[in-house]
VOKOL-504949 format. One line per field, with one value per residue: residue in one letter; chain; x, y, z of N, C-alpha, C in turn. Coordinates in nm, 2 decimals. Each point is the difference from the previous one (the first is absolute). Layout:
N
r c(A, ...)
c c(A, ...)
n_X c(X, ...)
n_Y c(Y, ...)
n_Z c(Z, ...)
ca_X c(X, ...)
ca_Y c(Y, ...)
ca_Z c(Z, ...)
c_X c(X, ...)
c_Y c(Y, ...)
c_Z c(Z, ...)
This chain:
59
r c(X, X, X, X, X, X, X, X, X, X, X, X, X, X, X, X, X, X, X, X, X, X, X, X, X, X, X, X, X, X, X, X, X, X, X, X, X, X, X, X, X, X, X, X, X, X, X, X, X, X, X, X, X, X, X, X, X, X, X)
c c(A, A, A, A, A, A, A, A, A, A, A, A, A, A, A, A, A, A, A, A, A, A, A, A, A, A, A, A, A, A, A, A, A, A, A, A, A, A, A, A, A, A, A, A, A, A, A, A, A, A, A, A, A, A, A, A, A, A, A)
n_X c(3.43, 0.04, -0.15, 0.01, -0.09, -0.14, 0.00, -0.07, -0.03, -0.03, 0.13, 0.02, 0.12, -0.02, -0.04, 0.06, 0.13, -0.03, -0.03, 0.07, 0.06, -0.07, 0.07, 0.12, -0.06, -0.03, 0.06, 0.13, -0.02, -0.04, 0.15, 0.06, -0.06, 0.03, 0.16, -0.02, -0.08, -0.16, -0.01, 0.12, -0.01, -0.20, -0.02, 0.09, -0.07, -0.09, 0.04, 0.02, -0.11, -0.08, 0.07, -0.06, -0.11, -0.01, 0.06, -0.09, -0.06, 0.06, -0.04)
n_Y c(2.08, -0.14, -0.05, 0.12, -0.04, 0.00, -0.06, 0.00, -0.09, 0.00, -0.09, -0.10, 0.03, 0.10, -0.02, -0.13, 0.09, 0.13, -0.10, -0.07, 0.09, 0.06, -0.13, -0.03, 0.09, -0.08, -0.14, 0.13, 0.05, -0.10, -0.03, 0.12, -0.02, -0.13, 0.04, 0.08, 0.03, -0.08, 0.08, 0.01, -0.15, 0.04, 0.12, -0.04, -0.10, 0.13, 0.03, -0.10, -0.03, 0.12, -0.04, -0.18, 0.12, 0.16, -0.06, -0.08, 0.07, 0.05, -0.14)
n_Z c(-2.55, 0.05, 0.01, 0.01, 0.06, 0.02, 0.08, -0.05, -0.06, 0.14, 0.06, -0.09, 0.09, -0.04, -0.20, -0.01, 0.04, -0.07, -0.09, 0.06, 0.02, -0.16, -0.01, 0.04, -0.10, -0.13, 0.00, -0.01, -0.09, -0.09, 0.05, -0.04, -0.16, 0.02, 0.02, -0.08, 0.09, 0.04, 0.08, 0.02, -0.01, -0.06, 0.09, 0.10, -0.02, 0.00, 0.12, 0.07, -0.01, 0.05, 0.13, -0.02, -0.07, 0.06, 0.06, -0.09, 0.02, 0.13, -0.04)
ca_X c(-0.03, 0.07, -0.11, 0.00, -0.18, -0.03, -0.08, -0.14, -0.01, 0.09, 0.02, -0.06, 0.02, -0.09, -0.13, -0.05, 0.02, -0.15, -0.10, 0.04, -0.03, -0.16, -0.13, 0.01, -0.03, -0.16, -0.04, -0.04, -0.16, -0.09, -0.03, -0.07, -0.13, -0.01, -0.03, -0.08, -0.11, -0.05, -0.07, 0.08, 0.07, 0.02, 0.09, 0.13, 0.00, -0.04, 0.18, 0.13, -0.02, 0.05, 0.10, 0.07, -0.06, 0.11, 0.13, 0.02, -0.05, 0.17, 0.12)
ca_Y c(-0.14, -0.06, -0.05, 0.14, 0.09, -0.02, -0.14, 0.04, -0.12, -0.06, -0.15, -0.11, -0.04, 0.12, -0.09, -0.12, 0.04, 0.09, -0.08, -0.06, 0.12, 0.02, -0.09, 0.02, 0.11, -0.06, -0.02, 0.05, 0.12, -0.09, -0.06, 0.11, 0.04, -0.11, 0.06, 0.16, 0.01, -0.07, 0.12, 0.06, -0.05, 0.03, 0.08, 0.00, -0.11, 0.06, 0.11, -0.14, -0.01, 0.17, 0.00, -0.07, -0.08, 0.15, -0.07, -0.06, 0.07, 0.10, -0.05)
ca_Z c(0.02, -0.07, -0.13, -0.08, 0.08, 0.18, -0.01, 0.06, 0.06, 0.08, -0.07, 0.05, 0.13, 0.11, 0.05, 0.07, 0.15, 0.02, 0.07, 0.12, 0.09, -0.04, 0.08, 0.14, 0.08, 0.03, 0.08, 0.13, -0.02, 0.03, 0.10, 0.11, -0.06, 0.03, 0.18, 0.03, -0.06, -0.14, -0.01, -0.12, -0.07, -0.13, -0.07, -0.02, -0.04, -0.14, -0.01, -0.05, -0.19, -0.07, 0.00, -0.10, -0.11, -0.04, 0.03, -0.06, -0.12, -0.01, 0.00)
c_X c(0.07, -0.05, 0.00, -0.14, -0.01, -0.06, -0.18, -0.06, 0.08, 0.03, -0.10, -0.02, -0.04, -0.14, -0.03, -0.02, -0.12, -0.12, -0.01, -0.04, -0.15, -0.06, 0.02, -0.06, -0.17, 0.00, -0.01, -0.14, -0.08, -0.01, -0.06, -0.14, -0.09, -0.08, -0.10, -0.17, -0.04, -0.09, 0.12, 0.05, 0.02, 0.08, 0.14, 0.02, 0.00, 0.14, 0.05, 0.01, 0.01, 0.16, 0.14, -0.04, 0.12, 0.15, 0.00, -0.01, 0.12, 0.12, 0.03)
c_Y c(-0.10, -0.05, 0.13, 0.01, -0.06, -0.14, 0.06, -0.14, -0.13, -0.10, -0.12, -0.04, 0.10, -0.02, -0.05, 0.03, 0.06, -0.10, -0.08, 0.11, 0.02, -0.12, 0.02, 0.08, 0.02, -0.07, -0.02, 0.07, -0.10, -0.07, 0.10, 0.01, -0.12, 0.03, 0.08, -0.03, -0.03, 0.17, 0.08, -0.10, 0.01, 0.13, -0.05, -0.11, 0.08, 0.10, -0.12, -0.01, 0.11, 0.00, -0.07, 0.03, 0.12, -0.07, -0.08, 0.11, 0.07, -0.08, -0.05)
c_Z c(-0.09, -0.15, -0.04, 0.01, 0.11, -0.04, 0.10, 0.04, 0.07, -0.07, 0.08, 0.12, 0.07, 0.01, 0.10, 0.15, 0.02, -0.04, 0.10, 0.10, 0.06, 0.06, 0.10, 0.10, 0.00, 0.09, 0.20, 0.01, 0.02, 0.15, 0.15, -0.03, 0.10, 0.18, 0.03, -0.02, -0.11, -0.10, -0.09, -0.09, -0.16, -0.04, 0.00, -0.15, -0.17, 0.01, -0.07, -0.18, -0.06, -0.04, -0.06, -0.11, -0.03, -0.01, -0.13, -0.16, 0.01, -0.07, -0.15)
């Protein structure tokens, strides 16, 4: 490698791309969570946050 190790943390600009992504992708979830029965909405609604809170804690 040219730095002589591995870079383990993406650069700035990959961030940004992979949060952009991550909403995007809530808020397609929310908008299906939206659509779908009022009878499943708390669980998906409790996946959605399980899932930003893991994504945030990985990062």
């Amino acid at each position: 490698f040219g730095n002589g190790g591995i870079d383990i943390l993406p650069s700035s600009g990959s961030l940004t791309i992979m949060l952009a992504n991550s909403l995007t992708l809530v808020r397609r979830f929310l908008k299906l969570a939206l659509l779908s029965c009022s009878h499943e909405l708390p669980l998906l609604l409790a996946l959605a946050l399980l899932l930003h809170f893991s994504w945030n804690c990985n990062l």
